[in-house]
PyMOL commands that place a pseudoatom at each C-alpha (Angstrom):
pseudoatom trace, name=CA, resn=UNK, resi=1, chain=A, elem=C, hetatm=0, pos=[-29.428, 2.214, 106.113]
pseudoatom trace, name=CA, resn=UNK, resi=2, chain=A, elem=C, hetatm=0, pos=[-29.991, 4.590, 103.038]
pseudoatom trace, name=CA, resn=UNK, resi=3, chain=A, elem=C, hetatm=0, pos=[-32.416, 5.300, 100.542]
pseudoatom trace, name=CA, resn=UNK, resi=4, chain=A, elem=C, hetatm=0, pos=[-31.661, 2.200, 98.257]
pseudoatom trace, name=CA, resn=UNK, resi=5, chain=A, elem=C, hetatm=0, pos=[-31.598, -0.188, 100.722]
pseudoatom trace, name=CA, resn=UNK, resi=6, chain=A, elem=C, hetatm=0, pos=[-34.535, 1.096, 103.018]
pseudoatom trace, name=CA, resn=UNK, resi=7, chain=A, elem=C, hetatm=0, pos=[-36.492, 0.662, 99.130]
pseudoatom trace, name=CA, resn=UNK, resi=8, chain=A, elem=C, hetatm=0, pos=[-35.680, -2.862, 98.974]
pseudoatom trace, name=CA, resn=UNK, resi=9, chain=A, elem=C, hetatm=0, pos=[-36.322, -3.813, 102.392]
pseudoatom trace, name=CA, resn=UNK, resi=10, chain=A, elem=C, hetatm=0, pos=[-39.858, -2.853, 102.035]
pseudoatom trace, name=CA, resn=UNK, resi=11, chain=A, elem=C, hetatm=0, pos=[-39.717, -5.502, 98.563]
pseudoatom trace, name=CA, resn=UNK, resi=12, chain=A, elem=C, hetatm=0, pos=[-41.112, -8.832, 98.980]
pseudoatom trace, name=CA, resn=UNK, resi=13, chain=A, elem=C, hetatm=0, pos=[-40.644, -11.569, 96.850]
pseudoatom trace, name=CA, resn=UNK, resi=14, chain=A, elem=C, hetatm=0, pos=[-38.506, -12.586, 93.543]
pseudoatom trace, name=CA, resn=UNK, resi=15, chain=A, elem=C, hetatm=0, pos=[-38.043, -8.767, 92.632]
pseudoatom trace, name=CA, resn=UNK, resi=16, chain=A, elem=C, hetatm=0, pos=[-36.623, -7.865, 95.906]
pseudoatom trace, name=CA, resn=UNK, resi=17, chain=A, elem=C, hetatm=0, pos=[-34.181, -10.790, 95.198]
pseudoatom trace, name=CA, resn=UNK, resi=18, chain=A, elem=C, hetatm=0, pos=[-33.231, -9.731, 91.586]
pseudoatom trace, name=CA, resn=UNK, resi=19, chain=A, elem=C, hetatm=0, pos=[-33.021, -5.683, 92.988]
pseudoatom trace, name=CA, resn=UNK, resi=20, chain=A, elem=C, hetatm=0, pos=[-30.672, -6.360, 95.669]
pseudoatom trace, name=CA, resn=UNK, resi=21, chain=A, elem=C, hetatm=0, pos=[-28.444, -8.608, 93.405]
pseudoatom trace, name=CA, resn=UNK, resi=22, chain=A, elem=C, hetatm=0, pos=[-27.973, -5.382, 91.032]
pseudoatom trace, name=CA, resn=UNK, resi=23, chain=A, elem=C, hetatm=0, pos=[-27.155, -3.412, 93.791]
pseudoatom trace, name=CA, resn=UNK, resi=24, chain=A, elem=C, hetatm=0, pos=[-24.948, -5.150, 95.716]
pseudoatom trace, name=CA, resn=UNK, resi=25, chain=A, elem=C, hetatm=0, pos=[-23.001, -5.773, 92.118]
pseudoatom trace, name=CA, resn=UNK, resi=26, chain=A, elem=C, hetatm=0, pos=[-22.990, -2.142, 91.677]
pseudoatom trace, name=CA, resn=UNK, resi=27, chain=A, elem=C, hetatm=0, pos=[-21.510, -1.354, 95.453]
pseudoatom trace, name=CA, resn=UNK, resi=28, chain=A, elem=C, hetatm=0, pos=[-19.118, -4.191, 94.582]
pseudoatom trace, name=CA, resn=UNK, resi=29, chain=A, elem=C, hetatm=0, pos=[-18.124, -3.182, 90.942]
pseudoatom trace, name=CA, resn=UNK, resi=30, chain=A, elem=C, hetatm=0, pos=[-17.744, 0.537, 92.630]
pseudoatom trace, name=CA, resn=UNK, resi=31, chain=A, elem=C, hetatm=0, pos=[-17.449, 0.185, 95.581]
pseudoatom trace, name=CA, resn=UNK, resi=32, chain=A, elem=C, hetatm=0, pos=[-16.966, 4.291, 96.340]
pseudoatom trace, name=CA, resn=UNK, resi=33, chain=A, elem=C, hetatm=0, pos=[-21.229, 4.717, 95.298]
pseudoatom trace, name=CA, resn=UNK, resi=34, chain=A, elem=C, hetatm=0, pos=[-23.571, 6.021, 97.896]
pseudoatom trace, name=CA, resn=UNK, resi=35, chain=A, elem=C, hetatm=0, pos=[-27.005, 5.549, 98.790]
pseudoatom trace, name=CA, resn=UNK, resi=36, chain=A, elem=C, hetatm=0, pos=[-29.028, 8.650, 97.590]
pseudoatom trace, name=CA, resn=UNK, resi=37, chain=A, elem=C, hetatm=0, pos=[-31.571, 10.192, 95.507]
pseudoatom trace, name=CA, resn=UNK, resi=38, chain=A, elem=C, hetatm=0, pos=[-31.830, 11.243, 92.084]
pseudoatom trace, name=CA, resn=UNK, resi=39, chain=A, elem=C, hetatm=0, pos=[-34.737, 11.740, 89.872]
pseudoatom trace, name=CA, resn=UNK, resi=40, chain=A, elem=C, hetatm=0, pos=[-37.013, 11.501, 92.770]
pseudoatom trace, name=CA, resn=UNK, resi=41, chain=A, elem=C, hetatm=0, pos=[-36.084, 7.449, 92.908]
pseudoatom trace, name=CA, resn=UNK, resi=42, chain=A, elem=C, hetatm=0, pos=[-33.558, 6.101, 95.372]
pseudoatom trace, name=CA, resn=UNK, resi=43, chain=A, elem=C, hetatm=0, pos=[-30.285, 5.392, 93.310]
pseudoatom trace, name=CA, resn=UNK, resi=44, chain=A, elem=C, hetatm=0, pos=[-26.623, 4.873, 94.281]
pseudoatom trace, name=CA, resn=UNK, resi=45, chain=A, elem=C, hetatm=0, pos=[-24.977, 8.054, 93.403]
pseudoatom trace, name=CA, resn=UNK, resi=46, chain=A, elem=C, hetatm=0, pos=[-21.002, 8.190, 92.268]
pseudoatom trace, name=CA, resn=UNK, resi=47, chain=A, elem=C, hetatm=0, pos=[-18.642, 11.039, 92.832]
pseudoatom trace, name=CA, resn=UNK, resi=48, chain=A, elem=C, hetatm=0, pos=[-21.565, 13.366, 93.331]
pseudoatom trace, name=CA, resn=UNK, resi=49, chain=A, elem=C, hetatm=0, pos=[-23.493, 11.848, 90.115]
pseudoatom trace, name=CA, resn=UNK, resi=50, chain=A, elem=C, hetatm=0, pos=[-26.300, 9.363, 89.857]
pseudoatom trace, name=CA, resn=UNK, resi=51, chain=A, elem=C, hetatm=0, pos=[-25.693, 6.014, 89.152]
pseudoatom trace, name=CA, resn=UNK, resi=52, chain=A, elem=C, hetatm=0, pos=[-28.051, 3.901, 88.666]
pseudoatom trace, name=CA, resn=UNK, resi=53, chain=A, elem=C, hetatm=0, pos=[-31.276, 2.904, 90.316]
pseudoatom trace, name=CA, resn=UNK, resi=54, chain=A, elem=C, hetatm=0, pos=[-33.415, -0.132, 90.340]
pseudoatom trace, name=CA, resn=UNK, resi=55, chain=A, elem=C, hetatm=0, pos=[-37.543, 0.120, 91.099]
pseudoatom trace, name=CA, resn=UNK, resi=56, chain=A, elem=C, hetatm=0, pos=[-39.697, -2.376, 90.650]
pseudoatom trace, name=CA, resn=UNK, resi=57, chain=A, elem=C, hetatm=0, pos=[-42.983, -0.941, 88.517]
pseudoatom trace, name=CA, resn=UNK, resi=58, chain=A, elem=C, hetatm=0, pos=[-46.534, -2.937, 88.332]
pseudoatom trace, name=CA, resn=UNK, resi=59, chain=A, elem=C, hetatm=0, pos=[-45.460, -5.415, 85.221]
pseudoatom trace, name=CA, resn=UNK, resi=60, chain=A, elem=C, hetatm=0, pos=[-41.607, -5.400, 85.665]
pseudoatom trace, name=CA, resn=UNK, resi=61, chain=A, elem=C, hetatm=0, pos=[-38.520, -4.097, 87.082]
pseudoatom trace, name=CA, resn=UNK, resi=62, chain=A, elem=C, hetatm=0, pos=[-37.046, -0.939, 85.758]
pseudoatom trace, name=CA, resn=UNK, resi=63, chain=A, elem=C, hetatm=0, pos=[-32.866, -0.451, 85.366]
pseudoatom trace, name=CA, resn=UNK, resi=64, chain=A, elem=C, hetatm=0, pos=[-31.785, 3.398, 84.570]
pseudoatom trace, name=CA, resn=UNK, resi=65, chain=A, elem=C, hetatm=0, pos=[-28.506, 4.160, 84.683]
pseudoatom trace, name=CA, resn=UNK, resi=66, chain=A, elem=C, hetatm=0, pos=[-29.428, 7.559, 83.698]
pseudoatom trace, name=CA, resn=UNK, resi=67, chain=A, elem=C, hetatm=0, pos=[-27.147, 7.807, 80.717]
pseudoatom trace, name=CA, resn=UNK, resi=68, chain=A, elem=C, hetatm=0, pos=[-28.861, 7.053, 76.995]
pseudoatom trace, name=CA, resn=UNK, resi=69, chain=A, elem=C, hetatm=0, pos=[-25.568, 6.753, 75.380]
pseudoatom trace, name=CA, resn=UNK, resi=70, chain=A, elem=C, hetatm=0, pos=[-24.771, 3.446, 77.733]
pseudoatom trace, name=CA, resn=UNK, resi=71, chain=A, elem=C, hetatm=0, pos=[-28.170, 1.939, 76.928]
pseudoatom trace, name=CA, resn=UNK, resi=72, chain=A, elem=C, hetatm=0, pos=[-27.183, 2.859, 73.178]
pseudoatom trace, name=CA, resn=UNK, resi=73, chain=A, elem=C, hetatm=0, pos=[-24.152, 1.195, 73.732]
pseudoatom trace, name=CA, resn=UNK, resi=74, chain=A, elem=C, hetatm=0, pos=[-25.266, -2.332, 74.726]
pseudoatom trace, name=CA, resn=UNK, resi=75, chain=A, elem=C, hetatm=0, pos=[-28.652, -1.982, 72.470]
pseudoatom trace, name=CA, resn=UNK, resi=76, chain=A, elem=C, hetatm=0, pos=[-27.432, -5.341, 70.648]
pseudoatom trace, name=CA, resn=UNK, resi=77, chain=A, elem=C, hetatm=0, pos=[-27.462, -7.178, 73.575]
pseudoatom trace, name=CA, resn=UNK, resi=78, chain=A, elem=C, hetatm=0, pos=[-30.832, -6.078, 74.888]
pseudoatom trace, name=CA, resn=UNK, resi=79, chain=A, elem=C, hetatm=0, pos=[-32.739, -8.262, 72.468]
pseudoatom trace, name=CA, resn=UNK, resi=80, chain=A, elem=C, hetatm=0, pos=[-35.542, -10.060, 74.166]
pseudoatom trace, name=CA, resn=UNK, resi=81, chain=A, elem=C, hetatm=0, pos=[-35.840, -7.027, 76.775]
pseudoatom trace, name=CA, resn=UNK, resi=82, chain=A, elem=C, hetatm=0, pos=[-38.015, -3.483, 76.232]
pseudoatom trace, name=CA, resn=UNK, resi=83, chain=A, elem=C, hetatm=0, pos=[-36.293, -0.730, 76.681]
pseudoatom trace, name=CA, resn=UNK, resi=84, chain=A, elem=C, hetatm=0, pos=[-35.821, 3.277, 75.838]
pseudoatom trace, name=CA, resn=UNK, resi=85, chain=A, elem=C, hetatm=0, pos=[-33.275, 6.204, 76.293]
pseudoatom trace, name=CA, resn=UNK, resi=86, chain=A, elem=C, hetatm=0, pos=[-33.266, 6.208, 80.010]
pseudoatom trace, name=CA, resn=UNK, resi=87, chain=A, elem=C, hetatm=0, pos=[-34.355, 2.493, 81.371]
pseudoatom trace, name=CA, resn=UNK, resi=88, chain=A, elem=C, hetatm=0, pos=[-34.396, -1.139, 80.515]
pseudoatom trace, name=CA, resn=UNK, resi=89, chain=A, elem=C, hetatm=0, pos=[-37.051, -3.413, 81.382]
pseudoatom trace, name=CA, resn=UNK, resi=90, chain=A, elem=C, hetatm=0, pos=[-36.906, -6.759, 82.926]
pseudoatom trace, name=CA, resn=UNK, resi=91, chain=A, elem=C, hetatm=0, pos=[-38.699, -9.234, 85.116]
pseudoatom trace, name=CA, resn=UNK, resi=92, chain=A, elem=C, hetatm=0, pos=[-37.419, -11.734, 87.871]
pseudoatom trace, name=CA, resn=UNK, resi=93, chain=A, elem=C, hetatm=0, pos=[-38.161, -14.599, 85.524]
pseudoatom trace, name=CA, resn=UNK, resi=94, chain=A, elem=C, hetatm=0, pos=[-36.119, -13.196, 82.467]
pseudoatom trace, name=CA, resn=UNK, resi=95, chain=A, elem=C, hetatm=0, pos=[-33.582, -11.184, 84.741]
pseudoatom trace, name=CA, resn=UNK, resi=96, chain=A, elem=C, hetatm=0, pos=[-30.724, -9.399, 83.288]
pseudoatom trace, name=CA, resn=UNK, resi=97, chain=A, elem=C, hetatm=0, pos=[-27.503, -11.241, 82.631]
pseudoatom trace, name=CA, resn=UNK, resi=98, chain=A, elem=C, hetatm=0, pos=[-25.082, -10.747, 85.415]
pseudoatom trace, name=CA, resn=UNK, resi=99, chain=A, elem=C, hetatm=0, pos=[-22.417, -9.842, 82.903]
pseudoatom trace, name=CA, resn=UNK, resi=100, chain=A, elem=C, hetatm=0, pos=[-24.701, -7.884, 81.413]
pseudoatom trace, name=CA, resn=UNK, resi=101, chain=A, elem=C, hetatm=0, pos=[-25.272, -5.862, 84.372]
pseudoatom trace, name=CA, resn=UNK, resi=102, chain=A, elem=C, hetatm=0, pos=[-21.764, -5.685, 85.240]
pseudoatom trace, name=CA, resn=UNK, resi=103, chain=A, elem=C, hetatm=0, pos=[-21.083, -3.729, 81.672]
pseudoatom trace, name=CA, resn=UNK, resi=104, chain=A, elem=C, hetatm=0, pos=[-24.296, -1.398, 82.088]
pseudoatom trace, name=CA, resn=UNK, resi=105, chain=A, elem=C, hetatm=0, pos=[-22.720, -0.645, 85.470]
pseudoatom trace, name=CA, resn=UNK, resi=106, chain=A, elem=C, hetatm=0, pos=[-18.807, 0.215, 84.507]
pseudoatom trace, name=CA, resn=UNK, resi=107, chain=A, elem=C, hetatm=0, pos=[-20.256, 1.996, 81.592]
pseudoatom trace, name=CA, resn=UNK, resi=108, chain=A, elem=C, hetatm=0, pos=[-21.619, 4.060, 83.709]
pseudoatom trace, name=CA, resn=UNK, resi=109, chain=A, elem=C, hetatm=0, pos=[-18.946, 4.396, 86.075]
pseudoatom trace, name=CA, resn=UNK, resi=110, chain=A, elem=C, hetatm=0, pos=[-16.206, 5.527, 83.202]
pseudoatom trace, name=CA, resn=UNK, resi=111, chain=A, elem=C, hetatm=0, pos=[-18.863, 8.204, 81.506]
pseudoatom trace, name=CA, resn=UNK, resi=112, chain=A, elem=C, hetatm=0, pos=[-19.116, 9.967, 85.125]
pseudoatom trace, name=CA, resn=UNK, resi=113, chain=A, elem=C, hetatm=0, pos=[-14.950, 10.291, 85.122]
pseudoatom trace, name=CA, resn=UNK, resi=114, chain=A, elem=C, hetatm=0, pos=[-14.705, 11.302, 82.639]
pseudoatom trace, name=CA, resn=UNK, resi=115, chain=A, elem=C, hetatm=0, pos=[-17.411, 14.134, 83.005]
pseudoatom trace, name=CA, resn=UNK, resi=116, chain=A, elem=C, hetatm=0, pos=[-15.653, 14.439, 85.762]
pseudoatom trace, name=CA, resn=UNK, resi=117, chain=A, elem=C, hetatm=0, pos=[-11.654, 14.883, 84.482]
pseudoatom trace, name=CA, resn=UNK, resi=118, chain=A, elem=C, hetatm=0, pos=[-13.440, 17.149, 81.601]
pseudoatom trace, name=CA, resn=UNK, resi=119, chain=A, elem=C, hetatm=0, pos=[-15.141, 19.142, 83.914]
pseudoatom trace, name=CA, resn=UNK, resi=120, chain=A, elem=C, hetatm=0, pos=[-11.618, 19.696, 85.699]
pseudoatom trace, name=CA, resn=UNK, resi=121, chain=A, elem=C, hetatm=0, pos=[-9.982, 21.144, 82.584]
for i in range(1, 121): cmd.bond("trace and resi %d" % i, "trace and resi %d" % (i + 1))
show_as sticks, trace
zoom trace
């Protein structure tokens, strides 16, 4: 196993449920992330870059994909959720939207290549 997963087999309950449905949309949305660290927090990493991770906190479950300009980017739809530059907040009885999710994750997944093709010149 890796970092992620070892994390959410030691989860019990409805946020283990709602963690491992994030990640295993994430593996299967990119399906080239690995299990690492970043921050200090296990996270699936992505052509040497974090991510996202998942942790669940004492009063909800925390989403940072480590990039403010994709949380700026689906602010509108976050109504009903608390969130900042670096993480969204949720709980296993108002989850995030699947689709939702999905978006947060490709997002993601397009600003590190093209960090990436910019960073090759």
């Amino acid at each position: 196993m890796g970092e992620v997963s070892d994390y959410i087999a030691g989860l019990d309950g409805p946020e283990r449920d709602v963690i491992e449905r994030i990640r295993a949309r994430a593996i299967a949305l990119v399906p080239e992330a690995v299990e690492g660290v970043s921050y200090g927090m296990p996270a699936l990493r992505y052509r040497d870059s974090p991510l996202l991770s998942i942790k669940k906190a004492a009063t909800h479950i925390g989403l940072y994909p480590y990039s403010p300009p994709v949380i700026e980017a689906i602010a509108a739809e976050l109504g009903g959720y608390s969130w900042a530059k670096g993480t969204i907040r949720f709980t296993p009885e108002h989850p995030l939207p699947d689709s939702l999710v999905d978006r947060i994750i490709l997002l993601r997944r397009d600003e590190i290549d093209g960090k990436k093709k910019s960073a090759k010149g």
